[in-house]
C-alpha positions as CSV (number, residue, x, y, z in Angstrom):
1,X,-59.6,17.4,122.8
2,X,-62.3,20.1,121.3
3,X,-63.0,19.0,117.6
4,X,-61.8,21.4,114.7
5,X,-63.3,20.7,111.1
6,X,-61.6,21.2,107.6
7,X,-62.6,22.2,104.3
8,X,-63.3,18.7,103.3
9,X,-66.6,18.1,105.2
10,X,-68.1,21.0,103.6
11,X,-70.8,19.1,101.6
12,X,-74.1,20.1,99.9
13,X,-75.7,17.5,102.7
14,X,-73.8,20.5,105.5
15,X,-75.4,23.4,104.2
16,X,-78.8,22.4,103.9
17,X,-79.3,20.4,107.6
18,X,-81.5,22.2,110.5
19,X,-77.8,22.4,112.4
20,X,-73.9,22.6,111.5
21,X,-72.4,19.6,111.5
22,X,-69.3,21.3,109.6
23,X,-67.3,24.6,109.3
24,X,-66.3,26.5,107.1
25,X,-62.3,25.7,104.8
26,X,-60.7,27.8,107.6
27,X,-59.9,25.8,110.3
28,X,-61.4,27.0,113.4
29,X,-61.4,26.8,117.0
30,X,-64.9,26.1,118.7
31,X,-65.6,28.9,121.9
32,X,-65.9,27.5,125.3
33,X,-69.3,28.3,127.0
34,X,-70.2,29.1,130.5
35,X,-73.6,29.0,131.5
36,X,-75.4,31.9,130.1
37,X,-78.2,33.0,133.0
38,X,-77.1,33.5,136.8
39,X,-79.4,30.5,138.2
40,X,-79.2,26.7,139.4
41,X,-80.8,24.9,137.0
42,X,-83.0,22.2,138.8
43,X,-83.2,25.0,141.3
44,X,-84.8,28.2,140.4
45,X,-84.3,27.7,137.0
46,X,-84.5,24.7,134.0
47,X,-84.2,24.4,130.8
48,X,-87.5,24.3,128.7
49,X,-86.7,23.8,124.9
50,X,-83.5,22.6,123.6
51,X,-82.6,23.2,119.8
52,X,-85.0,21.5,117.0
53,X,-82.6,18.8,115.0
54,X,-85.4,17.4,113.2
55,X,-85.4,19.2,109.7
56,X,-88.4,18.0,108.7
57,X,-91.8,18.6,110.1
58,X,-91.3,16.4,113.3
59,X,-89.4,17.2,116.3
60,X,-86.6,15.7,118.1
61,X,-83.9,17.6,120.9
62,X,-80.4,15.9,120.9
63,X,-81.1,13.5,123.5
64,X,-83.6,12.0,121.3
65,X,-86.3,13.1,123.5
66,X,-89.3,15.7,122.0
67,X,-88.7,18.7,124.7
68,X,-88.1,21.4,121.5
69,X,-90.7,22.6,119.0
70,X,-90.9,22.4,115.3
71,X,-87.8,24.9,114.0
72,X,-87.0,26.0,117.4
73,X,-82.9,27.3,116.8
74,X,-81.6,28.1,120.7
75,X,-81.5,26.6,124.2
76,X,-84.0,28.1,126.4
77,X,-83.5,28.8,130.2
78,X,-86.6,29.5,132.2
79,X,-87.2,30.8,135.1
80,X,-89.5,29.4,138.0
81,X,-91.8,32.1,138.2
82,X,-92.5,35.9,137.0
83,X,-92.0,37.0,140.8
84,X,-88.4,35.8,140.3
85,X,-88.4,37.3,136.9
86,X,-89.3,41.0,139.1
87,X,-86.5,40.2,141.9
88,X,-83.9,40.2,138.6
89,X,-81.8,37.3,136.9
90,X,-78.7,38.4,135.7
91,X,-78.1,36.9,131.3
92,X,-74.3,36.1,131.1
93,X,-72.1,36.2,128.3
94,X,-71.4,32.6,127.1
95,X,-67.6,33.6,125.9
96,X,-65.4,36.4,125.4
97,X,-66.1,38.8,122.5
98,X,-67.4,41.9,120.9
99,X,-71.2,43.4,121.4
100,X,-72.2,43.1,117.4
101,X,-75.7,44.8,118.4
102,X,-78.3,45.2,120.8
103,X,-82.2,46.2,121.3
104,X,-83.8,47.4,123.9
105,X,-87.4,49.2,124.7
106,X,-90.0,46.0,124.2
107,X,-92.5,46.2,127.1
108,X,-92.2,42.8,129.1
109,X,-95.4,41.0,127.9
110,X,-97.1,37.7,127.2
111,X,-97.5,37.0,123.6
112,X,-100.8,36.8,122.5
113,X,-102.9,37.2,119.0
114,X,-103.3,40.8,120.0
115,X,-99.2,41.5,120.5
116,X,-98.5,39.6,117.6
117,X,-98.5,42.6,115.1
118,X,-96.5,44.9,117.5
119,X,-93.5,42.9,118.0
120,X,-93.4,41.2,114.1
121,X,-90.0,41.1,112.7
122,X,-88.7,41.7,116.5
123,X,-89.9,38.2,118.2
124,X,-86.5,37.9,119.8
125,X,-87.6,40.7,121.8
126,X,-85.3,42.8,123.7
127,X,-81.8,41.4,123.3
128,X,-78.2,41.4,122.3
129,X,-75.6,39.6,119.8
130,X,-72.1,38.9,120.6
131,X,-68.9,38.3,117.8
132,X,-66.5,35.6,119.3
133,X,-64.3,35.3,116.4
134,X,-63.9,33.2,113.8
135,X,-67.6,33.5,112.2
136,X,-69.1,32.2,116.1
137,X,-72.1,34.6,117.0
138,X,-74.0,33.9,120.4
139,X,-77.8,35.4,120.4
140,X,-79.7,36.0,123.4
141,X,-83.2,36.6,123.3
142,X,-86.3,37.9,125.6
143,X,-84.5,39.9,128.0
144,X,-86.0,42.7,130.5
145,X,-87.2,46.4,129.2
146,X,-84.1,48.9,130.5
147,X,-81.7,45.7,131.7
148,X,-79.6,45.5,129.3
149,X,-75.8,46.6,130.5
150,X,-73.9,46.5,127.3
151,X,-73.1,49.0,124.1
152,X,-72.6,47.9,120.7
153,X,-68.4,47.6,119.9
154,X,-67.8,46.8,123.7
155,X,-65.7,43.7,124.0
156,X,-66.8,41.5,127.2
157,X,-65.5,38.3,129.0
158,X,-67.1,35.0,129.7
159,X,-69.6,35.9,132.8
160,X,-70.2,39.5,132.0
161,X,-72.9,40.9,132.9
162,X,-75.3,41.8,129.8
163,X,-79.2,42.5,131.4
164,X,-81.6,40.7,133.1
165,X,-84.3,37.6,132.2
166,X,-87.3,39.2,130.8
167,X,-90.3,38.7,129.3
168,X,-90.4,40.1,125.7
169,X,-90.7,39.4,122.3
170,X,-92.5,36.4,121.6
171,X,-93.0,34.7,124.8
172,X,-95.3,33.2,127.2
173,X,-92.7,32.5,130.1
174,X,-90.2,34.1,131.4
175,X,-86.8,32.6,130.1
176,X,-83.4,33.3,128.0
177,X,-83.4,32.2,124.2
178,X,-79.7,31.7,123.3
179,X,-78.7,30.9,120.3
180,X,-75.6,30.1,119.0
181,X,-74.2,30.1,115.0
182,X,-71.2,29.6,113.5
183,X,-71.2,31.5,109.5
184,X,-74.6,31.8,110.1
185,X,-76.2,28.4,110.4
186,X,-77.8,27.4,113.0
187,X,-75.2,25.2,115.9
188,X,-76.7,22.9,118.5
189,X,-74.3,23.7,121.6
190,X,-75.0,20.4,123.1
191,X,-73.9,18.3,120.7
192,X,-72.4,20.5,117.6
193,X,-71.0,17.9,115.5
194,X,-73.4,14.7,115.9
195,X,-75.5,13.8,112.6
196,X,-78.1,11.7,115.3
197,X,-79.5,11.9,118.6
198,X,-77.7,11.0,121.7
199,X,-74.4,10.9,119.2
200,X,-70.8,13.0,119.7
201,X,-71.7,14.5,123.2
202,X,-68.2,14.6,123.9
203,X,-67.9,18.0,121.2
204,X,-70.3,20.1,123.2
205,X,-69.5,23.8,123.5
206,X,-70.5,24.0,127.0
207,X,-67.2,24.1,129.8
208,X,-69.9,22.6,132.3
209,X,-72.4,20.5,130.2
210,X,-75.9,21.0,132.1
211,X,-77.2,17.4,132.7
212,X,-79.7,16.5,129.8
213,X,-83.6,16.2,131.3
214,X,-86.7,15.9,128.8
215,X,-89.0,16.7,131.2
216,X,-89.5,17.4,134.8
217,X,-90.2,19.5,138.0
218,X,-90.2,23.2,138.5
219,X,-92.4,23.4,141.8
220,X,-94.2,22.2,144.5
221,X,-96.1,23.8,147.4
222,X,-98.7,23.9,149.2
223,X,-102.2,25.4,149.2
224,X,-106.0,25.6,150.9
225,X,-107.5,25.5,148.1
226,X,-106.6,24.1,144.2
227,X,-104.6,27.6,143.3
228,X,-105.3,29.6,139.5
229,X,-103.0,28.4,137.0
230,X,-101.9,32.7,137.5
231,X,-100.9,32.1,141.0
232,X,-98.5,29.3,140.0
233,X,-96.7,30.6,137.4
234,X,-96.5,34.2,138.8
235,X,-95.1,32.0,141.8
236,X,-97.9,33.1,144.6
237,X,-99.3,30.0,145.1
238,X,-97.3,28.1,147.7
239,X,-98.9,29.0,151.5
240,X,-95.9,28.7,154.7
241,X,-98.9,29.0,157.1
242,X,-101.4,26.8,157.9
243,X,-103.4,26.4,161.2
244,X,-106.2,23.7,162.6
245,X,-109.0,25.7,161.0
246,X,-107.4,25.0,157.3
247,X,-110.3,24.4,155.0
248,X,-108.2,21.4,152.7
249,X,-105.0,20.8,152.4
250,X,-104.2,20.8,149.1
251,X,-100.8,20.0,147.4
252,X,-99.8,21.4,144.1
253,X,-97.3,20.1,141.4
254,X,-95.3,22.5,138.7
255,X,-93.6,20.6,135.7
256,X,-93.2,20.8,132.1
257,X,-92.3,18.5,129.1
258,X,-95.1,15.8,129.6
259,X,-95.7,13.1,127.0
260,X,-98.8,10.8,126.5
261,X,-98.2,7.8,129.1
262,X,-96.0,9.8,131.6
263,X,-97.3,9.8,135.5
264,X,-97.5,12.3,137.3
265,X,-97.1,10.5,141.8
266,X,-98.2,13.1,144.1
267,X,-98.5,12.3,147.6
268,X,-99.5,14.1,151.6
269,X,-98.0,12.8,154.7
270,X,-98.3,14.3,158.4
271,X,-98.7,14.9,160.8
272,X,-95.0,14.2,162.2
273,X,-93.2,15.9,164.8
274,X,-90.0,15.5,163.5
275,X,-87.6,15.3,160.1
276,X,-89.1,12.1,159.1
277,X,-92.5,11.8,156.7
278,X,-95.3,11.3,158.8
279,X,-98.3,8.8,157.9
280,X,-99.4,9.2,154.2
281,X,-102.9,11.3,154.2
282,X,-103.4,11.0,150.2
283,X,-101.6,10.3,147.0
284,X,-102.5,9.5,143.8
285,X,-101.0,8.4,140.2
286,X,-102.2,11.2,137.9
287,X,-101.5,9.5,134.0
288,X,-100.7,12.5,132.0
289,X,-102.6,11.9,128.5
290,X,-100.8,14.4,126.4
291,X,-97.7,16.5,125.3
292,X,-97.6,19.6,127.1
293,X,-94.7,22.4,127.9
294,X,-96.2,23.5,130.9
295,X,-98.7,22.3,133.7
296,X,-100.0,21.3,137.0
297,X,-102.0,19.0,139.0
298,X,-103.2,19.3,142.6
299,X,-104.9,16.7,145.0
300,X,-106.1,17.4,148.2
301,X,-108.4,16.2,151.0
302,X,-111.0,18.7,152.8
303,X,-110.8,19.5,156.7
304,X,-111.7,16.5,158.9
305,X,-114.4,17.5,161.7
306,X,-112.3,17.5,164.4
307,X,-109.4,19.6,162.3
308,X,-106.4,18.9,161.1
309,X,-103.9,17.4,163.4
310,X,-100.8,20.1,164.3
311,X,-97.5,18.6,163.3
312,X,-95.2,18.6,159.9
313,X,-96.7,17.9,157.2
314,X,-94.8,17.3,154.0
315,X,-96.0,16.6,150.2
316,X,-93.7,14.7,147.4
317,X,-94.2,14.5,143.8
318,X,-92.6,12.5,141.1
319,X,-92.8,12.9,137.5
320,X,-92.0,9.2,135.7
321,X,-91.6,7.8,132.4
322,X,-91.8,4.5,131.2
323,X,-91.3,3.4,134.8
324,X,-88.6,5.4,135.1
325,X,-88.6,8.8,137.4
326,X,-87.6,11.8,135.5
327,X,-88.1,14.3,138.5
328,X,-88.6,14.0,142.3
329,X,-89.6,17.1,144.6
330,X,-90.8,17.7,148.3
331,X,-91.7,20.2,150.3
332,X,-93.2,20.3,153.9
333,X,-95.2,22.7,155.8
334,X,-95.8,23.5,159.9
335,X,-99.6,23.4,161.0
336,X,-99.9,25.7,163.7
């Protein structure tokens, strides 16, 4: 049964945390959310930053797991790439309710030191707020110059259509910041009512809860050479052709949300002339030494003097921590 909360909870302790863990003396029923971005997440899409429930200066998501940043008030959905961001990604209303505002008109940028003074005061970029009822206000953040599909006063339903996944504000990927308040303080939709990580998952807003992940993979290809960090995230980088004449095979590896001991197994079979891996070419264990929100790693082999064998040849990649594997990817390529 979704949890309602009385007036009796409403302590000095409540008002002052980083996230509600009570309402308001009315009693109140929580909204139902739907998925707010029109993606498959562990697809073309993941989530990159969950909500900040550390109030002091450390950080710490609701999973107890450090994929937020200090502060950090929404759930953010990212996109694969800024080609996909191009082809259009529909932002979703999370539950029914009434447009409270919108803004629209920010070029589609990444931040930098020099945008920082043109978008001050407007970091959530292009965007729009919706009023469920009841004090419940959903937020969504960063979307796509001229997308947005909505008026201020409409009233929409679950699903509707509000813009597109854009790049404004302040932001260095492309992705959807939603937040979600109820009387104005800040709500952790994963795990609303909990006082500590990993505790009262049961009260999350979500209809679907999206599987919890600190960390893992967004892509993996293939290349001739190790590709520019551009190519990757712009989501040029992965080659379909290659022929006998290839100067290396190279494989390439997309994640985010590393932490200081994680391992990052890439590995290059073929050739094969069917389904099945064929013998392994390369691999290697790369130890990934620090936090970071987003990276990649290549290994490769150069061209052997007689060239490279035709066949099927197909890379993997595994993201693990503390023996355990977080992620697992592969992809596979025809030599011509």
């Amino acid at each position: 049964m979704r949890r309602r909360m009385t007036a009796a909870c409403l302590t000095t302790a409540c008002l002052t945390a980083a996230f509600l863990t009570c309402l308001p003396s009315m009693m109140l029923a929580d909204p139902v959310m739907v998925q707010p971005i029109d993606c498959t997440l562990g697809e073309d899409c993941y989530i990159q930053y969950y909500v900040d429930r550390d109030a002091s200066d450390g950080v710490q998501d609701f999973g107890c797991g450090a994929l937020s940043y200090n502060g950090h008030k929404g759930t953010d959905f990212a996109l694969i790439s800024l080609d996909q961001m191009a082809q259009g990604v529909d932002v979703l209303s999370a539950a029914p309710g009434v447009v409270r505002g919108t803004r629209d008109g920010m070029a589609d940028q990444l931040y930098s030191k020099e945008t920082a003074g043109a978008i001050a005061g407007r970091e959530c970029g292009n965007g729009v707020a919706i009023d469920h009822g009841g004090g419940w206000v959903t937020q969504y953040c960063h979307m796509k110059k001229g997308s947005l599909q909505v008026k201020t006063g409409q009233r929409v339903a679950a699903n509707a259509v509000l813009g597109q996944v854009g790049l404004s504000g302040k932001t260095q990927f492309p992705h959807l910041h939603i937040s979600v308040r109820q009387q104005d303080q800040v709500v952790d939709p994963f795990a609303p009512y909990a006082t500590s990580c990993n505790a009262g998952l049961d009260a999350a807003l979500w209809r679907d809860v999206p599987a919890y992940l600190p960390g893992g993979l967004i892509d993996l290809g293939f290349a001739l050479k190790v590709p520019e960090y551009s190519e990757i995230k712009a989501g040029r980088a992965h080659t379909h052709q290659l022929d006998q004449s290839a100067p290396a095979l190279v494989t390439w590896a997309y994640a985010y949300g590393s932490q200081p001991g994680d391992i990052l197994h890439l590995s290059l079979f073929g050739p094969s002339d069917g389904d099945a891996p064929g013998p392994r070419v390369l691999e290697k264990r790369i130890l990934l030494d620090k936090a970071q929100p987003l990276f990649f790693r290549a290994i490769g082999r150069k061209r052997p003097a007689t060239g490279w064998a035709p066949g099927r040849y197909q890379a993997t990649a595994k993201l693990i921590r503390n023996s355990a594997v977080l992620a697992e990817r592969q992809v596979w390529v025809k030599l011509r």
